[in-house]
VEXDREN-2710 file (C-alpha; in Angstrom, 1 decimal):
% VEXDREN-2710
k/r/px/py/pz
1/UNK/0.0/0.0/0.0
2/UNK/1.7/3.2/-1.0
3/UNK/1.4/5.9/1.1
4/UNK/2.6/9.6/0.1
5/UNK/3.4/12.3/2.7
6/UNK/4.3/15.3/3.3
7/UNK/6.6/16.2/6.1
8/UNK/5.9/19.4/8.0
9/UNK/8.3/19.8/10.7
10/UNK/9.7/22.3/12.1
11/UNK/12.7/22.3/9.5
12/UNK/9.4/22.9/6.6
13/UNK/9.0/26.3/8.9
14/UNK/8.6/28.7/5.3
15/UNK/5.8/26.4/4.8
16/UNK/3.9/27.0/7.8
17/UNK/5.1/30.6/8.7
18/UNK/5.0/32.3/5.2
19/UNK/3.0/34.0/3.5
20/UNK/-0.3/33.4/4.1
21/UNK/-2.9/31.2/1.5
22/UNK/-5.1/32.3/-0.3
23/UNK/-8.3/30.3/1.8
24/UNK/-11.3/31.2/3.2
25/UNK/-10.5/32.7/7.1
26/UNK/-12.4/30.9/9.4
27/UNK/-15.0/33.4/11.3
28/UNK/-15.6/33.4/15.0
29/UNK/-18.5/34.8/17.7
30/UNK/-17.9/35.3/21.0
31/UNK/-20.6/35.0/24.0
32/UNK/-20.8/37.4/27.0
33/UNK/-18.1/36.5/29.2
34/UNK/-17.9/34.5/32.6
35/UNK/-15.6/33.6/35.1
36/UNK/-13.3/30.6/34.1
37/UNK/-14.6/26.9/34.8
38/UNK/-13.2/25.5/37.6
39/UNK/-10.8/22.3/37.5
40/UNK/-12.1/20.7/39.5
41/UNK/-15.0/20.1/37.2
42/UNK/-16.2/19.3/33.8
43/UNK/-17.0/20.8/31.2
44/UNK/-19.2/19.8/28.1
45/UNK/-20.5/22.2/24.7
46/UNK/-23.1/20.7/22.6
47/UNK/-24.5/21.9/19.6
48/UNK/-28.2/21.4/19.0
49/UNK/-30.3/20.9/16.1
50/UNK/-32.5/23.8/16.7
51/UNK/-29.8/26.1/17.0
52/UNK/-29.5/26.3/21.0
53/UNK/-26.2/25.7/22.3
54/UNK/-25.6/23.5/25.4
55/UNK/-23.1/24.5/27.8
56/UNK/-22.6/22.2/31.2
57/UNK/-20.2/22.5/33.8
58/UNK/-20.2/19.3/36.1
59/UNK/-19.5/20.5/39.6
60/UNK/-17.3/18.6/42.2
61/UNK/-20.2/19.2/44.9
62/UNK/-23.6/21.2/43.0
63/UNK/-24.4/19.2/40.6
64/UNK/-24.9/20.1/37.0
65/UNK/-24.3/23.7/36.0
66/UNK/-26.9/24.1/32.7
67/UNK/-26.6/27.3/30.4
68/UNK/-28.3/27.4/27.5
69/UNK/-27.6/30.1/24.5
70/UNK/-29.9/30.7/20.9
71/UNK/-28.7/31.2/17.8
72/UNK/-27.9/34.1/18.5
73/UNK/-25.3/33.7/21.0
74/UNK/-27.2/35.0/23.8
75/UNK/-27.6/33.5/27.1
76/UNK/-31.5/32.6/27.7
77/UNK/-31.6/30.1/30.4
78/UNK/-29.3/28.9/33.8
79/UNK/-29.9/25.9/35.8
80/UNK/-28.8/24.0/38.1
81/UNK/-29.8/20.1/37.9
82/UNK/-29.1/17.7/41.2
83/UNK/-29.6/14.0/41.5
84/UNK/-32.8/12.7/42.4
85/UNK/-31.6/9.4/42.2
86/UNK/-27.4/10.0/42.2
87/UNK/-25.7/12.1/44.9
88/UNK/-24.3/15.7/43.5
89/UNK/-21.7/15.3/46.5
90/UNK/-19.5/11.9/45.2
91/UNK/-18.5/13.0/41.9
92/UNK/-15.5/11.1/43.0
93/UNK/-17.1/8.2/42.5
94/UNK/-19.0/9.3/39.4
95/UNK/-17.5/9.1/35.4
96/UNK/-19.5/10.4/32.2
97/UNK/-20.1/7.8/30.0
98/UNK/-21.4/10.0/26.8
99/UNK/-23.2/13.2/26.2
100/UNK/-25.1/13.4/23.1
101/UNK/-27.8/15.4/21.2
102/UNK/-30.5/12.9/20.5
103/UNK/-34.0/14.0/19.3
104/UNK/-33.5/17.9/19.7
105/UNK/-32.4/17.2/23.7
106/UNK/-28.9/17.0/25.4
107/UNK/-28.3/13.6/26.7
108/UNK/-26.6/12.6/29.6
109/UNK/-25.2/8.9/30.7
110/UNK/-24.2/9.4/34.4
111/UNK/-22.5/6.2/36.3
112/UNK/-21.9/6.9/39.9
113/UNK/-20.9/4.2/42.3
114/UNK/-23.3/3.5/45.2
115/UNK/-23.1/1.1/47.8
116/UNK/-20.0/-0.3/45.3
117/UNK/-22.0/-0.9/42.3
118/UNK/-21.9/0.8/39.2
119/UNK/-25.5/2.3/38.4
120/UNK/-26.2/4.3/34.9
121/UNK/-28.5/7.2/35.1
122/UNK/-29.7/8.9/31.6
123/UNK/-30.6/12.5/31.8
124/UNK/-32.4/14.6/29.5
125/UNK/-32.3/18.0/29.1
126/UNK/-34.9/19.7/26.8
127/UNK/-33.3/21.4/24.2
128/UNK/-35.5/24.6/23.9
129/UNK/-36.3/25.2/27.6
130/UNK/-32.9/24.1/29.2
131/UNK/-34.5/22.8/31.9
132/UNK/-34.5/19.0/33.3
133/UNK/-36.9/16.4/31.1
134/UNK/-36.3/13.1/32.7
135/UNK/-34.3/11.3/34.8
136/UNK/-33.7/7.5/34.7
137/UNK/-32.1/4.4/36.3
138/UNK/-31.2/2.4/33.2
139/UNK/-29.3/-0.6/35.5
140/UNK/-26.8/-1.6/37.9
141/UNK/-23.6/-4.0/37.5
142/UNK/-22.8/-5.9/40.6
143/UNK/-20.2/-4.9/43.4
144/UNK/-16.8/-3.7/42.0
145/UNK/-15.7/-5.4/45.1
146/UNK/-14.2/-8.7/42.9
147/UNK/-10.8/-10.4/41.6
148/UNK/-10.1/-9.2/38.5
149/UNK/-9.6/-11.5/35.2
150/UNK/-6.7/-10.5/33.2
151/UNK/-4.6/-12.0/30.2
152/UNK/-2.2/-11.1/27.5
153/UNK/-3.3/-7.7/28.7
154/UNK/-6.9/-7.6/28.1
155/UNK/-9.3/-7.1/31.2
156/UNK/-12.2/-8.5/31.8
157/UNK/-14.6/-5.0/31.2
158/UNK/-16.7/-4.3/34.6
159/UNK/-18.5/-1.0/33.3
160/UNK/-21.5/0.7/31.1
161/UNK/-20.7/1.5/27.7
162/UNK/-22.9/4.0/25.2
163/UNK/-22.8/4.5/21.5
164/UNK/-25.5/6.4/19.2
165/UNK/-26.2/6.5/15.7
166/UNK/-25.3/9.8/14.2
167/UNK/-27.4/9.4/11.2
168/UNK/-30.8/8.8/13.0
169/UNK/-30.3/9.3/16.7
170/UNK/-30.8/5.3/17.8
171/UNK/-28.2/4.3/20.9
172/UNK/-27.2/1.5/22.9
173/UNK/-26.2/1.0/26.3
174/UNK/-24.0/-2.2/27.0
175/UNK/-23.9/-3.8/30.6
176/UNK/-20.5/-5.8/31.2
177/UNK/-20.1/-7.4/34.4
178/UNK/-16.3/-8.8/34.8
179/UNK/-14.0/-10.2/37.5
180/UNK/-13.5/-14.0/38.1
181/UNK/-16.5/-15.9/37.6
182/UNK/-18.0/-17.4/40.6
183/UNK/-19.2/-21.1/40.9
184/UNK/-22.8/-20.1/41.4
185/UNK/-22.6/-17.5/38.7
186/UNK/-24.2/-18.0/34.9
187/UNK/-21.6/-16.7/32.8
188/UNK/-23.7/-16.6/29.6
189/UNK/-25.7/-13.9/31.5
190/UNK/-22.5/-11.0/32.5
191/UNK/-23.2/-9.0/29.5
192/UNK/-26.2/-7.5/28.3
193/UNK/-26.8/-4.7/25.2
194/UNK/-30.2/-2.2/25.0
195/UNK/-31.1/-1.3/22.2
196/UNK/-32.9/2.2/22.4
197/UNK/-35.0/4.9/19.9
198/UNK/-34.1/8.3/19.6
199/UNK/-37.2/9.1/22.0
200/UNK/-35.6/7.0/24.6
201/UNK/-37.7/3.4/24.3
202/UNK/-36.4/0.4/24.6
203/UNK/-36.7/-1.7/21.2
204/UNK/-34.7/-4.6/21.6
205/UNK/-32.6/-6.0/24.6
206/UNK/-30.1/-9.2/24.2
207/UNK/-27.4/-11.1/27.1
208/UNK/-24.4/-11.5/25.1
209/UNK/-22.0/-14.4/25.2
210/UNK/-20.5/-16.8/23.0
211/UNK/-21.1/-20.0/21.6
212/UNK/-18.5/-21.6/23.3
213/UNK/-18.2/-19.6/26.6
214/UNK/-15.7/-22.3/28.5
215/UNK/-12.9/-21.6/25.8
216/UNK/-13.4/-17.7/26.1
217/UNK/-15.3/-16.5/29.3
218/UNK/-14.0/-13.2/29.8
219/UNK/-14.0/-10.7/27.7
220/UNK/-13.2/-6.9/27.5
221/UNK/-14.9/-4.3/25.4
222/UNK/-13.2/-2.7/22.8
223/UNK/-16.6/-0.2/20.3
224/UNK/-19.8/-0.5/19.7
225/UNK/-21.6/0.8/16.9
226/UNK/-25.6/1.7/16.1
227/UNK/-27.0/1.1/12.4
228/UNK/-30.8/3.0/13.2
229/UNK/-33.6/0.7/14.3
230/UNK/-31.8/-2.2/12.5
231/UNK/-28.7/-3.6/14.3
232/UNK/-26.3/-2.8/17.0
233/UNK/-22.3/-3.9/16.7
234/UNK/-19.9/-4.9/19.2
235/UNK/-16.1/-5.5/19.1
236/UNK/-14.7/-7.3/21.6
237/UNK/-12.1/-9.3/23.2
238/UNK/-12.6/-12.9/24.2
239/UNK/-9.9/-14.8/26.6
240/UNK/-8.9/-17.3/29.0
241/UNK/-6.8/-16.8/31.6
242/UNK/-5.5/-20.6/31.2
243/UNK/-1.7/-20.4/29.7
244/UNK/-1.6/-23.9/28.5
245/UNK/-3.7/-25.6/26.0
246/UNK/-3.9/-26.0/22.1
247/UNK/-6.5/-23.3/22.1
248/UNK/-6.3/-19.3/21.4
249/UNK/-5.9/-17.6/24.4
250/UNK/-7.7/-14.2/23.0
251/UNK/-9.2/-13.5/19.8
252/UNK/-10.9/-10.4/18.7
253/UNK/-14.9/-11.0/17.9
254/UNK/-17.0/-8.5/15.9
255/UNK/-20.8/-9.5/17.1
256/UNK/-24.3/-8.2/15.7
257/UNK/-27.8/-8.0/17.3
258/UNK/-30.4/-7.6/14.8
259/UNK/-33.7/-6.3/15.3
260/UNK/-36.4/-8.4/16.0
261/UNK/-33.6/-10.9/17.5
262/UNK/-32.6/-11.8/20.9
263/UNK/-29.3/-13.6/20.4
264/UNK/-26.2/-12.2/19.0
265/UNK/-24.4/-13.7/15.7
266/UNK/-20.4/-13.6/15.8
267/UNK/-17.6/-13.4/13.8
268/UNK/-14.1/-14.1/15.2
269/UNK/-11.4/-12.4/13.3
270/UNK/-9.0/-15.6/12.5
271/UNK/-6.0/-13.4/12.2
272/UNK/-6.2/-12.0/15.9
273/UNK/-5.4/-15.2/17.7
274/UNK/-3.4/-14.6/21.0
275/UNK/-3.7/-10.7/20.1
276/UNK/-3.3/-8.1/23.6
277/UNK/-3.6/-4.3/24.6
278/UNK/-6.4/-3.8/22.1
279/UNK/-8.3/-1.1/21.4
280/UNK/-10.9/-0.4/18.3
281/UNK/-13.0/2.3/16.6
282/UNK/-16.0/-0.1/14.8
283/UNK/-18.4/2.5/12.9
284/UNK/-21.2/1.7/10.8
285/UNK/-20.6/3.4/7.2
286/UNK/-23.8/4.0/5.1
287/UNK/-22.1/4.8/1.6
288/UNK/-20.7/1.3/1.4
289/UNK/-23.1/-0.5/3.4
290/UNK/-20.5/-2.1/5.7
291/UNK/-18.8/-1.5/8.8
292/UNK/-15.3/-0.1/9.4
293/UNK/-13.1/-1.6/12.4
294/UNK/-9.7/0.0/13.0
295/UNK/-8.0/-2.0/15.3
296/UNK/-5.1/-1.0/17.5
297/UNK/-3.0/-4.0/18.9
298/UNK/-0.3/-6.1/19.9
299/UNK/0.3/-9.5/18.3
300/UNK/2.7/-10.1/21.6
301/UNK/1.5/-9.7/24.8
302/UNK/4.7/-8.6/25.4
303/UNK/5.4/-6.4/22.8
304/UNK/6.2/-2.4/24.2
305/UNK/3.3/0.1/23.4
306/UNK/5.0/1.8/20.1
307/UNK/5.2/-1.8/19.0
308/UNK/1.3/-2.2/18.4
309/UNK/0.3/-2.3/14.6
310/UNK/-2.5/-1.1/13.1
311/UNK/-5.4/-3.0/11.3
312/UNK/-7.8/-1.5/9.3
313/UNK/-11.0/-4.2/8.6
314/UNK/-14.0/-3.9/6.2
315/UNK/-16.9/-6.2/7.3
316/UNK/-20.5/-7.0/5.8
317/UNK/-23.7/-6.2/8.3
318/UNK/-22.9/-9.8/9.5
319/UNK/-19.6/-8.3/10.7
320/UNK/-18.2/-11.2/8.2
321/UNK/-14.6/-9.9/7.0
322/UNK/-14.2/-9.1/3.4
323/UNK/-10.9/-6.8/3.9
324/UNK/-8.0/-6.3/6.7
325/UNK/-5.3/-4.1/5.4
326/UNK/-2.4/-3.4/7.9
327/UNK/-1.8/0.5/7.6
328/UNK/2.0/1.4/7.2
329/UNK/2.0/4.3/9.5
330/UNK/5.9/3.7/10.3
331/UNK/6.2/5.2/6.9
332/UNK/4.5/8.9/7.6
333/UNK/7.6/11.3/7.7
334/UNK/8.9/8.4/9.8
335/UNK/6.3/8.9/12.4
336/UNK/5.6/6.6/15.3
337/UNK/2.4/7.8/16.5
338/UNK/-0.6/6.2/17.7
339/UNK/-4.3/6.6/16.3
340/UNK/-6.4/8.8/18.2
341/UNK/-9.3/8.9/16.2
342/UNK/-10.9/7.4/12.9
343/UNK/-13.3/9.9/11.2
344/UNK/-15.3/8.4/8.5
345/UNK/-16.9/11.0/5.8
346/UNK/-19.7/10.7/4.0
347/UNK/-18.4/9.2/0.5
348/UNK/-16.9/6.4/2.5
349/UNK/-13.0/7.5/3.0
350/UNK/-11.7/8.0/6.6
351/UNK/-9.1/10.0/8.3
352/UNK/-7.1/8.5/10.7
353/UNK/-6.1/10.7/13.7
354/UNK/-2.9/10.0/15.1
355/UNK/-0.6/11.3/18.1
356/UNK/2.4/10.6/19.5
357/UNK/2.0/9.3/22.8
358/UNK/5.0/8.3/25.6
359/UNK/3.9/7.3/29.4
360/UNK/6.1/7.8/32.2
361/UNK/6.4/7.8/36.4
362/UNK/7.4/11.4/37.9
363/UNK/6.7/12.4/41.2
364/UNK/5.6/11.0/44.8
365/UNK/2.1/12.2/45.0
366/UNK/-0.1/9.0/44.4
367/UNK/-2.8/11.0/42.5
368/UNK/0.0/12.4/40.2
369/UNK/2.5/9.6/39.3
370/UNK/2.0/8.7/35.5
371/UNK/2.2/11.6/33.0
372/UNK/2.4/11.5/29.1
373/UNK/4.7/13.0/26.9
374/UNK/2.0/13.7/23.6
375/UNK/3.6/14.4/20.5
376/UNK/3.4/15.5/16.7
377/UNK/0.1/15.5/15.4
378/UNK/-0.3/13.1/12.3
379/UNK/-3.1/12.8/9.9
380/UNK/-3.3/10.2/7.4
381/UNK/-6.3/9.9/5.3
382/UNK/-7.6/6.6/4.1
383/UNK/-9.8/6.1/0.5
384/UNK/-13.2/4.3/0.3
385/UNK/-11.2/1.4/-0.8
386/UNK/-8.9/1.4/1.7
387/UNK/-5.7/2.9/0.9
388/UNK/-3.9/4.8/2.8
389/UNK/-3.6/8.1/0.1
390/UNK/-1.5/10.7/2.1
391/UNK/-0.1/11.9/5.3
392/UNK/1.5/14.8/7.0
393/UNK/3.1/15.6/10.2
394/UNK/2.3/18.7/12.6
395/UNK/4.8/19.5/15.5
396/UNK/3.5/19.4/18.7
397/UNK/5.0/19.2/22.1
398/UNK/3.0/19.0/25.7
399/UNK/3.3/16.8/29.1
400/UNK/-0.3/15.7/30.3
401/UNK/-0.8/13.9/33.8
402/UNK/-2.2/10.7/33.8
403/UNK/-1.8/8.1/31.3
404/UNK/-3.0/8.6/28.0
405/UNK/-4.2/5.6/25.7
406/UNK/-4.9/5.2/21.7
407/UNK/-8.2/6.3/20.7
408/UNK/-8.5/8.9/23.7
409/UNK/-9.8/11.5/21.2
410/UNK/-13.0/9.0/20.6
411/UNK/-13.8/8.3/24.2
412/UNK/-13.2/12.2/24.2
413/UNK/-16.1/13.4/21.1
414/UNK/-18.3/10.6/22.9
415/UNK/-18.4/13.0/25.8
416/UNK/-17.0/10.9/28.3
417/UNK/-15.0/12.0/31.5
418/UNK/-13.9/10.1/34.4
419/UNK/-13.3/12.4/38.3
420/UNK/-10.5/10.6/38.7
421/UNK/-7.7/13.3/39.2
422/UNK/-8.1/14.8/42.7
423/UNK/-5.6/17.5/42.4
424/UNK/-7.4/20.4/41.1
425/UNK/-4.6/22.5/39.6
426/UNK/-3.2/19.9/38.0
427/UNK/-6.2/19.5/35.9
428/UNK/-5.2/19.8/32.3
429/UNK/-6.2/17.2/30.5
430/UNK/-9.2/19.3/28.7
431/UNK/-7.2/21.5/27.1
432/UNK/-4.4/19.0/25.7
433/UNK/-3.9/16.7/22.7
434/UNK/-5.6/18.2/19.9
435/UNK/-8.7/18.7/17.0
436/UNK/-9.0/18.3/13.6
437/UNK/-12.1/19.4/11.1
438/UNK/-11.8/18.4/7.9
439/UNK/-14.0/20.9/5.1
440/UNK/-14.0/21.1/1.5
441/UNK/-11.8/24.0/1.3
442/UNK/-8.9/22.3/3.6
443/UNK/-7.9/20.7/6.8
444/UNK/-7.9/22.6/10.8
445/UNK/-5.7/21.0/13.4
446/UNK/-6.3/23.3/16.8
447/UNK/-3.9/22.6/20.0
448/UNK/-2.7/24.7/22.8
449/UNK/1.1/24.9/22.6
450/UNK/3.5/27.0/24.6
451/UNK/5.0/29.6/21.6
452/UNK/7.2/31.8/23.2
453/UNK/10.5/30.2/22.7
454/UNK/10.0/29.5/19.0
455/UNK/8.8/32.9/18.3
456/UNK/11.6/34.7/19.8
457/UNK/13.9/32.9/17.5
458/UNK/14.6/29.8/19.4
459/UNK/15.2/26.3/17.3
460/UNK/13.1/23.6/17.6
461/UNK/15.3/21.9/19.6
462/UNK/15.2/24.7/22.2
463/UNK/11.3/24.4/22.6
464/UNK/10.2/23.2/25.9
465/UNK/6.5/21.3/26.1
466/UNK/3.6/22.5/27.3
467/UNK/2.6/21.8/30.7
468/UNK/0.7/24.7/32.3
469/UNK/-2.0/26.5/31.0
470/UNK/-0.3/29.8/32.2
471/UNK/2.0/29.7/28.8
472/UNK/-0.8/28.1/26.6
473/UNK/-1.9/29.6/23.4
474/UNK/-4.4/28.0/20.8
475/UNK/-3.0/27.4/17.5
476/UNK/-4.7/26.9/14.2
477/UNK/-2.9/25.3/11.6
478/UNK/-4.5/25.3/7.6
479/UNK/-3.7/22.1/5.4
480/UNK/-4.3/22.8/1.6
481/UNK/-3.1/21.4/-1.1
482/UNK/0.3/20.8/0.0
483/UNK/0.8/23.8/1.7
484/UNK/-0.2/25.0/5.6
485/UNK/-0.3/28.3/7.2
486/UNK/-0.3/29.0/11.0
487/UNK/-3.8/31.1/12.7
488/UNK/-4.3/33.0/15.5
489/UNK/-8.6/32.4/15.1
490/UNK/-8.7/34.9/18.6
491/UNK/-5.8/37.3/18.5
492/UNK/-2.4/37.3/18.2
493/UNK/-0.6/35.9/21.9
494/UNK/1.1/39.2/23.5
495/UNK/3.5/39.0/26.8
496/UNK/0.7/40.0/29.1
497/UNK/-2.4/38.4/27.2
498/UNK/-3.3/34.9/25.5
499/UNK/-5.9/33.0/24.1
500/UNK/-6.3/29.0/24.8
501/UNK/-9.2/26.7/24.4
502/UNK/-10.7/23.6/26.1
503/UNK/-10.6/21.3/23.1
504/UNK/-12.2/18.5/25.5
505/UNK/-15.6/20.4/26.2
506/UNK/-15.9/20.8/22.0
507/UNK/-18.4/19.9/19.5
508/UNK/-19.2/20.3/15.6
509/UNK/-22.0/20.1/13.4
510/UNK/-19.7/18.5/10.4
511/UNK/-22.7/19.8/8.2
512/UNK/-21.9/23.0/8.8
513/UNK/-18.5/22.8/9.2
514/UNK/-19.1/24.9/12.3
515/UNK/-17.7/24.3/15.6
516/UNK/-18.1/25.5/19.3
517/UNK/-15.5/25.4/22.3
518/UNK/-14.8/26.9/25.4
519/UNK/-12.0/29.8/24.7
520/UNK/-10.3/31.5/28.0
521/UNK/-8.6/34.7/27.8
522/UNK/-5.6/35.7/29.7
523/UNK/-5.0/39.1/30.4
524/UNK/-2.3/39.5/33.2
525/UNK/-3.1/37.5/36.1
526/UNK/-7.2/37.9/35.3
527/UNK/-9.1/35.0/33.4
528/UNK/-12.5/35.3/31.5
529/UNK/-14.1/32.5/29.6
530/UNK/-16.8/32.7/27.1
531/UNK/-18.2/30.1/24.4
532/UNK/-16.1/30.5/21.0
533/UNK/-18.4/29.4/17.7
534/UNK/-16.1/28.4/14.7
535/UNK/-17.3/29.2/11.0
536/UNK/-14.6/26.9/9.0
END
């Protein structure tokens, strides 16, 4: 598979700092300002059909912070939502597991741990009043309090898991119980999938498990994926924890529920046999009428993380396997990243999203251990057909805390969010890594990066990463035909004043090629926020 790129690092500076190309400038509105989240918290943007804008803040200890705006970037309705059923005071214990827009509302899937099991909560927020719809208990998993099952460095998946259609607004919500299995326990009953409508019924409801569930009891969850009324998808990961046998110890399954059904049909992936650290984006592609797995893994267990290859699979609605091409991306500008995200447009060609991504230990502060050194930026797009066309390289350098893992970008445009760090200040993680819209008229990769050293004539050598958000200015850089140019979409960065986003808390109405963040200004020691709308 040839792959052609184009290398733009640093040493390709004319390129990006030239004169500028002759594109359309992206436009942006600002709303009034407020004071800047805090980080504690979380923070979610979501664009609605109607027009309305979303803005949440999930407070450590008050609950839900709702703002709603019109289309005409004003502010027409606060609220504050609290539990009825989940306590606003253990965010702690509580993760997101997607926010959506589904059937002109904002949706939220809320796990909180109580009495040590995980229970899922879905929310609903009416789209044109802002207020609180409906609150629901969707299920519980038993106690968290359990041996885990682990091999070849797959888990056994104890957690909720949602995906939605984005073509007609259909979800599913996935229960998967793991740990050991107990002598008492049916272990063709551990995971079950709900199939839901866009108004929130339920229209179909399966346990999963395989044929033979002796040779692979566990498994761990890797996607799901929603085709309408029709079918849902799920990737997974069976294994044993036996090491001794003629048998595969893991092997990757695609499965499919179809409607009107109650039993799932599978499809092993023969090639996947003893495969570990997995991870997958499976999406359901309408122009071809098939689904698209990228698959992230380690044909040895013991293989080190930069040593994981890249699959990408075509498979029928059966999720039968008509193509697997391995995608060369050792070959882009002699990049080494990992895939972040797999976009799929609408004639059937993807982009893969990718990042480089190195974990380390630092510190003695239990909270605050593992960080991740996160990379260039590479974006390699991918025909209908399944080549891999071109690439090209964008230099990047920042330190997150905690560890980051392939496909984070996904998990992150799915709205989910775990309260996990419980140092406050140290709180970046929303406004690291990166964005990338793709229009007609050219590519936009968006990241915060820490400037000063490059632009006062410094090499790239010199740069230093970006770790606080106290040097952190939002870049914008323009791919076109060959050639990119550098943005400033809020104002140039001065010594006393900046400009940097919350990439995590975005969304985009691809449509439209429009786009909505959370942009903070620094002026000085004072910091305003406000809700940035992209034009592209």
């Amino acid at each position: 598979m040839m792959l052609r790129t184009v290398s733009l690092f640093i040493l390709c500076g004319v390129c990006f700092y030239g004169s500028a190309l002759k594109a359309q400038v992206p436009q942006v509105s600002l709303s009034a300002a407020f004071p800047e989240p805090e980080a504690d918290g979380w923070d979610k943007v979501v664009l609605l059909p109607n027009g309305n804008t979303c803005y949440l803040h999930f407070d450590k200890s008050k609950g839900i912070q709702s703002s709603l705006y019109n289309a005409a970037r004003e502010l027409t309705v606060s609220d504050v939502i609290t539990g009825r059923q989940w306590d606003t005071r253990n965010m702690n214990d509580t993760e997101i597991d997607g926010v959506y827009a589904i059937n002109g509302q904002v949706v939220i899937f809320l796990q909180q741990l109580i009495k040590y099991k995980p229970t899922l909560f879905r929310i609903v927020i009416d789209g044109t009043s802002g207020h609180l719809q409906q609150e629901d208990k969707i299920g519980e998993l038993p106690t968290v309090l359990h041996r885990e099952a682990f091999a070849l460095n797959n888990l056994a998946s104890h957690d909720f898991y949602v995906a939605k259609d984005p073509a007609s607004g259909y979800y599913a919500v996935a229960f998967f119980a793991g740990g050991e299995l107990q002598r008492k326990e049916n272990a063709k009953e551990r995971i079950q999938v709900m199939h839901f409508s866009p108004e929130h019924q339920l229209v179909n409801q399966a346990w999963y498990s395989l044929p033979d569930s002796s040779a692979l009891p566990y498994c761990s969850y890797l996607d799901m994926a929603v085709q309408g009324k029709e079918n849902v998808y799920l990737c997974t990961v069976g294994f044993n924890t036996k090491r001794s046998g003629p048998q595969a110890q893991s092997q990757v399954i695609v499965s499919v529920l179809k409607a009107g059904q109650t039993e799932f049909q599978h499809q092993p992936l023969a090639y996947t046999a003893n495969f570990g650290n997995a991870y997958a984006s499976l999406q359901w592609v309408a122009a071809t009428k098939r689904l698209q797995l990228l698959l992230v893994a380690a044909e040895d267990a013991k293989a080190k993380p930069d040593e994981r290859r890249c699959y990408l699979n075509y498979l029928d609605n059966n999720g039968q396997l008509q193509q697997q091409n391995v995608l060369p991306l050792d070959k882009l500008a002699n990049y080494n990243g990992l895939p972040q995200m797999l976009t799929v447009q609408p004639d059937g060609s993807a982009i893969v999203q990718l990042e480089q991504m190195q974990q380390f230990t630092q510190g003695k502060n239990v909270y605050n251990m593992q960080h991740t050194n996160l990379g260039d930026i590479g974006i390699c797009s991918i025909s209908a057909g399944g080549q891999a066309d071109s690439g090209y390289v964008i230099p990047k350098m920042q330190v997150a805390n905690g560890a980051f893992e392939p496909l984070y970008l996904q998990r992150q445009h799915r709205g989910t969010w775990m309260f996990r760090n419980r140092v406050a200040a140290l709180n970046t993680t929303p406004y690291l890594s990166f964005d990338h819209i793709r229009t007609n008229h050219g590519d936009y990769t968006l990241f915060n990066d820490y400037l000063q050293a490059l632009d006062r004539g410094g090499t790239f050598e010199a740069r230093k990463p970006l770790r606080y958000l106290t040097e952190a200015n939002t870049i914008c850089y323009r791919y076109q035909k060959g050639q990119a140019e550098r943005l400033f979409l809020f104002g140039s960065p001065q010594t006393d004043k900046a400009y940097y986003c919350m990439l995590g808390a975005a969304d985009r109405n691809v449509k439209e090629n429009s786009y909505a963040t959370i942009l903070v200004t620094r002026t000085g020691d004072d910091r305003k926020a406000c809700i940035a709308w992209i034009s592209f």
